[in-house]
PAZAPA-4460 file (N, C-alpha, C; in steps of 0.05 Angstrom, whole numbers, plus 32768, in hexadecimal, padded with zeros to 4 digits):
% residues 137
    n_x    n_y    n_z   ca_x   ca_y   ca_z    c_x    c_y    c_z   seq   type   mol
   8098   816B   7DA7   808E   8178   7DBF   808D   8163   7DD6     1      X     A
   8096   816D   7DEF   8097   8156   7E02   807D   8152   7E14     2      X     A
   8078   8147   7E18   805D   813B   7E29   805B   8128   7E38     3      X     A
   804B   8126   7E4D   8052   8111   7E62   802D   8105   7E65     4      X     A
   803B   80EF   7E6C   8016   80E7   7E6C   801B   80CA   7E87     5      X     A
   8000   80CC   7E93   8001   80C6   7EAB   7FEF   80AB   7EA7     6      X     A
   7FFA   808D   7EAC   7FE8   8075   7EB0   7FEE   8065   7E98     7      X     A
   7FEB   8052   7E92   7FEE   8039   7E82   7FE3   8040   7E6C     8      X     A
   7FCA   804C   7E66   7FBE   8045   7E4D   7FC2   804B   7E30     9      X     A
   7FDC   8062   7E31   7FE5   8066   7E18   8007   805A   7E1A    10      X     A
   8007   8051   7E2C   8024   803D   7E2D   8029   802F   7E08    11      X     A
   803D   8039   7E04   804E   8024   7DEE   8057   8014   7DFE    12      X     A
   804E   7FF5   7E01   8067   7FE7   7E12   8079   7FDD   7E0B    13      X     A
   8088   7FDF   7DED   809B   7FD4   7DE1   80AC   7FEE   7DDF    14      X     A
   80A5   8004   7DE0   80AD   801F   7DE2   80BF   8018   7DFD    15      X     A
   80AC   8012   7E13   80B6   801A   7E32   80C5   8005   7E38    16      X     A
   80C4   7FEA   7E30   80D9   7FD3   7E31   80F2   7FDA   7E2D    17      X     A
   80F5   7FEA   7E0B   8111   7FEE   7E06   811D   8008   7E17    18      X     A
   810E   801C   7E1C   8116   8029   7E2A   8120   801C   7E42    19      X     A
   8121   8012   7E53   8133   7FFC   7E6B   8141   7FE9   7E58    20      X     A
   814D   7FE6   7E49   815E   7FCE   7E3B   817A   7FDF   7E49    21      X     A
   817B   7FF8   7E4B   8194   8000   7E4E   819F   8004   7E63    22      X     A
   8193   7FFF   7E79   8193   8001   7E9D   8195   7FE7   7EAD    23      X     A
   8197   7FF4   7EC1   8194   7FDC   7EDC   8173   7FDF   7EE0    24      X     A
   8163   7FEE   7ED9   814E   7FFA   7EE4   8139   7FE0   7EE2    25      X     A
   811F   7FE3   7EEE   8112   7FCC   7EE8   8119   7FB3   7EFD    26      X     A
   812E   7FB3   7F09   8141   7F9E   7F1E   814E   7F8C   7F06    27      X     A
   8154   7F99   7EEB   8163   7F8C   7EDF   8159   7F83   7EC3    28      X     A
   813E   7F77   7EC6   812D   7F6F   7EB2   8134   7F7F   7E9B    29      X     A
   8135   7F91   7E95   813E   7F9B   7E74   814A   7F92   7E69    30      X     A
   8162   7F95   7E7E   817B   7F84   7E71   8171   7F65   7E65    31      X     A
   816D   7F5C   7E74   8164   7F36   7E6E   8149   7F41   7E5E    32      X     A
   813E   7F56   7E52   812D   7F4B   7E3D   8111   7F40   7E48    33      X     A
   8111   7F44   7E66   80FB   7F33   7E71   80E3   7F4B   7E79    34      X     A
   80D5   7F4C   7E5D   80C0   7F63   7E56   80A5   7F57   7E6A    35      X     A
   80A0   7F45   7E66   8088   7F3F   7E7D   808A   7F41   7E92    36      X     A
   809D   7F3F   7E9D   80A8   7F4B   7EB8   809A   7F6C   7EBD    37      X     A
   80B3   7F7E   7EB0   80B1   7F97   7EA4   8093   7FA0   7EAA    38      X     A
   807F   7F91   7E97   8063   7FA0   7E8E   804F   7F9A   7EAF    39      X     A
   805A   7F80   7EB5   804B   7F75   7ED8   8054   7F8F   7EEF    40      X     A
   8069   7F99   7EE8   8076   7FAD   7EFC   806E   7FB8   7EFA    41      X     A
   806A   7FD1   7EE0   8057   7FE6   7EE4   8035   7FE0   7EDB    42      X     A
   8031   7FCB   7EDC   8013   7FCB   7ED9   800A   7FCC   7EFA    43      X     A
   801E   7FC8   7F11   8018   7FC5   7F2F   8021   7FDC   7F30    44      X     A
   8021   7FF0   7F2A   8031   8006   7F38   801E   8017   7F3D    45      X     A
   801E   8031   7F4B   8006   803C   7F5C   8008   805A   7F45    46      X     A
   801F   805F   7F37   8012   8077   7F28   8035   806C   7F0F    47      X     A
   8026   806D   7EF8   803E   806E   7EE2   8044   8090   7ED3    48      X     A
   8052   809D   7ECB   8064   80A9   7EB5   8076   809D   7EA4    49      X     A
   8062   80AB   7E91   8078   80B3   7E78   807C   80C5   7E66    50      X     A
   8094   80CC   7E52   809F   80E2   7E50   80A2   80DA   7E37    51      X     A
   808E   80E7   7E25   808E   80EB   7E02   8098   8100   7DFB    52      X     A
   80A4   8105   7DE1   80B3   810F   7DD0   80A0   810C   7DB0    53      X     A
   808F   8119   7DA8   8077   810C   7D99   8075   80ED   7DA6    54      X     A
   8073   80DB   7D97   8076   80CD   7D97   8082   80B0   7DAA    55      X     A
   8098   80BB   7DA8   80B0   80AA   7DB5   80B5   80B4   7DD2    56      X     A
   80B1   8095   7DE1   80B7   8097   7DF1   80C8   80A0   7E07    57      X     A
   80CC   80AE   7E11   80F7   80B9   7E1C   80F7   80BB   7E34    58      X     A
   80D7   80AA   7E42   80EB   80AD   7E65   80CA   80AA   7E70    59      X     A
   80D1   8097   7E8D   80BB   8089   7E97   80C3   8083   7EB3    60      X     A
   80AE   8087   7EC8   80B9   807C   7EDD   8097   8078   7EF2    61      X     A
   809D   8070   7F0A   808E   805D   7F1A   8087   805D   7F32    62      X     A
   806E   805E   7F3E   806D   8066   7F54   805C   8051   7F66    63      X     A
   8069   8044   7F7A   805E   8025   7F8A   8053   803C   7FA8    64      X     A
   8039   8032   7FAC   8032   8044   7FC2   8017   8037   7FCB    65      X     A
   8015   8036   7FEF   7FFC   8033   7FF8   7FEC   8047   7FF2    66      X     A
   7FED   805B   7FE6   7FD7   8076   7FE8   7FCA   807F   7FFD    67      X     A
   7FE3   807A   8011   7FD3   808A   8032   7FEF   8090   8044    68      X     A
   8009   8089   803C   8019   808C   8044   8036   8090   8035    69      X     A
   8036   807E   802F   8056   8078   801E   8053   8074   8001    70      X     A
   8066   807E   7FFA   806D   8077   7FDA   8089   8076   7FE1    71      X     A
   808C   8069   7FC2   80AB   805F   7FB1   80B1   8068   7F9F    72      X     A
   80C1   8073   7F95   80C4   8073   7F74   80D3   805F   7F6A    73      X     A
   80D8   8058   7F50   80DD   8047   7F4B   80EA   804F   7F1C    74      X     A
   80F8   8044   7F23   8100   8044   7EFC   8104   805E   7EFA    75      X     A
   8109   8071   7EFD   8109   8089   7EF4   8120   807F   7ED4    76      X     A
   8118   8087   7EC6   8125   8080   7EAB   8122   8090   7E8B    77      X     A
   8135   80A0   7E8C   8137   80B4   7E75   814C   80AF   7E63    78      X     A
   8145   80AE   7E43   8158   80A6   7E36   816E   80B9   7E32    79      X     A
   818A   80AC   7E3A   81A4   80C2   7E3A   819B   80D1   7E26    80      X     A
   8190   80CB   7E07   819B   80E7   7DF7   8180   8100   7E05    81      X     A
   8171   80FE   7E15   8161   810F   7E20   8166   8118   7E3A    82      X     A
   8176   8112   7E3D   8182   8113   7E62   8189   8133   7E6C    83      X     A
   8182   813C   7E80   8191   815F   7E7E   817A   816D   7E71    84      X     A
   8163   8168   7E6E   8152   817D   7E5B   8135   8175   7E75    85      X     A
   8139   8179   7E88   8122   8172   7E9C   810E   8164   7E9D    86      X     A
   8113   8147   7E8E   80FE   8132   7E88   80FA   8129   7EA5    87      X     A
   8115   8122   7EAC   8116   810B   7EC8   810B   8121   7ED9    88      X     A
   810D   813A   7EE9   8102   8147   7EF4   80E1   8146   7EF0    89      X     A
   80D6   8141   7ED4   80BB   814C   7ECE   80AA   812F   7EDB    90      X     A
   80B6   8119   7ED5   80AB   8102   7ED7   80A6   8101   7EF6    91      X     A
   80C2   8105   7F07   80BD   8109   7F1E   80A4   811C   7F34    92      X     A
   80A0   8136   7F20   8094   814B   7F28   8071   8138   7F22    93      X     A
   806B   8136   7F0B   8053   811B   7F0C   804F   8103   7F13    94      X     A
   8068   80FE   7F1C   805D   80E5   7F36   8057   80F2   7F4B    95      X     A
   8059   810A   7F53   8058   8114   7F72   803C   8120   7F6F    96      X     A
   8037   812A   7F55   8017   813F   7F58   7FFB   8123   7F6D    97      X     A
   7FF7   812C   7F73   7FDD   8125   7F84   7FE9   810D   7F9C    98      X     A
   8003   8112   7FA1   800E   80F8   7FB1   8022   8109   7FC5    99      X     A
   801B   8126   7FC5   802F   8134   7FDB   8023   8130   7FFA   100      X     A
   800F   811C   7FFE   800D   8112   8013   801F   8104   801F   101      X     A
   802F   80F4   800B   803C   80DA   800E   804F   80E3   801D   102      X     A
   8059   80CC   8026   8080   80D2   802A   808D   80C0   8020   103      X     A
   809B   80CC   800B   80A6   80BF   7FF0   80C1   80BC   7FF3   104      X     A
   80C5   809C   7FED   80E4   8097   7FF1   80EB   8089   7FCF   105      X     A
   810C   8092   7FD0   8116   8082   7FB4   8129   8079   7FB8   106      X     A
   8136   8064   7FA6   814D   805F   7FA5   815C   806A   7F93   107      X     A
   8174   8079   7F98   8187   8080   7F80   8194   8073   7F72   108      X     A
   81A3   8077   7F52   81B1   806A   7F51   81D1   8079   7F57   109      X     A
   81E9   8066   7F58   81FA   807C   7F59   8200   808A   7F45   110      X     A
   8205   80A7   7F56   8208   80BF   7F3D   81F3   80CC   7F3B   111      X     A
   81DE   80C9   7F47   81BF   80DD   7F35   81B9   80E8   7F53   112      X     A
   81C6   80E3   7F6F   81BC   80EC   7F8C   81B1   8102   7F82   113      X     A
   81D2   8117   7F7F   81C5   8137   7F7B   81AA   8140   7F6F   114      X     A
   81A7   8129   7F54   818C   8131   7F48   8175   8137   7F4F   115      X     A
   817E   8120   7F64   815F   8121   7F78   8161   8132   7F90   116      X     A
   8176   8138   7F99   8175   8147   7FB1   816C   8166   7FA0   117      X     A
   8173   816C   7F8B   8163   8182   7F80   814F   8181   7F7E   118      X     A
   813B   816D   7F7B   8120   8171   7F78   810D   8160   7F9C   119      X     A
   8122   816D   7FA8   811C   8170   7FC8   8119   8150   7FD7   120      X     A
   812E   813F   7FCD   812F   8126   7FD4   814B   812A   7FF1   121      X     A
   8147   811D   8000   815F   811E   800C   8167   80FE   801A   122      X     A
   8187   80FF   801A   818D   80E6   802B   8189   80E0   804A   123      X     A
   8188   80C4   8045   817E   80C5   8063   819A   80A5   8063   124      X     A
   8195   80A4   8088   81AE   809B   808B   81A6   8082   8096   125      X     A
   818F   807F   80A0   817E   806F   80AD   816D   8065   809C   126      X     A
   8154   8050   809B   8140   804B   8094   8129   8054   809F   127      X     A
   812C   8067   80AE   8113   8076   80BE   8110   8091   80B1   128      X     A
   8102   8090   80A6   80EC   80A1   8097   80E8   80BF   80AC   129      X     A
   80EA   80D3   809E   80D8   80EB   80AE   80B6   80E9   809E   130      X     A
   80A8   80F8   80AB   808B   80F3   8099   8089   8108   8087   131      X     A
   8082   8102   8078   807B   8113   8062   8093   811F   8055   132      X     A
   80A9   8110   804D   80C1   811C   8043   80C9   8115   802C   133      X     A
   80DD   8119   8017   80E2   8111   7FFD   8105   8109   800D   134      X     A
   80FF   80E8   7FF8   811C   80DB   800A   8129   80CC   7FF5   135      X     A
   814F   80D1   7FF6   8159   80B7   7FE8   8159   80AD   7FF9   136      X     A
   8159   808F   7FF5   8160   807C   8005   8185   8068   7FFB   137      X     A
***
């Protein structure tokens, strides 16, 4: 059964390490194995997800934010064999609950734009923000 649970304290972090071994995500750190990194990133982050399968971990992501204006997302990260079954959408949908104040920007990677422009992200061409909007950057 899938389940999502919100904040650090039931974090597997050897779970959520290997989950980024397989990405750029993290600014790279998975790759290089550089887990303290990893655990400093989201221990600073303003709201965490993640995305259980009983047990096992299958997808986590990150939210950097003053809590009066702006947020970021950040890692959005679902393991391929789970991909297409609305994890990455769900994680997204619980970073946003209590933060639709914000005006929330992300970075894509290439290939996943459309993803996000489905779940009401749009490009922008500039670095100037509209207020209160959902943005790739």
């Amino acid at each position: 059964m899938l389940t999502y649970s919100v904040g650090l304290n039931n974090i597997d972090w050897n779970q959520l390490f290997h989950r980024y071994d397989f990405g750029g995500l993290v600014a790279g750190y998975g790759k290089e194995k550089d887990y303290d990194k990893i655990r400093t990133a989201f221990e600073h982050s303003y709201k965490v997800v993640t995305a259980w399968n009983n047990d096992n971990l299958v997808g986590a992501a990150r939210l950097l934010s003053d809590g009066i204006c702006y947020g970021m997302i950040f890692n959005v990260g679902v393991l391929p064999e789970y991909q297409r079954l609305g994890i990455g959408r769900g994680l997204i949908t619980e970073l946003q609950k209590e933060n639709q104040h914000l005006c929330i920007h992300l970075t894509s990677t290439f290939g996943n734009e459309e993803f996000y422009k489905k779940l009401g992200f749009r490009n922008i061409e500039l670095l100037l923000p509209s207020i209160h909007t959902n943005q790739i950057i």
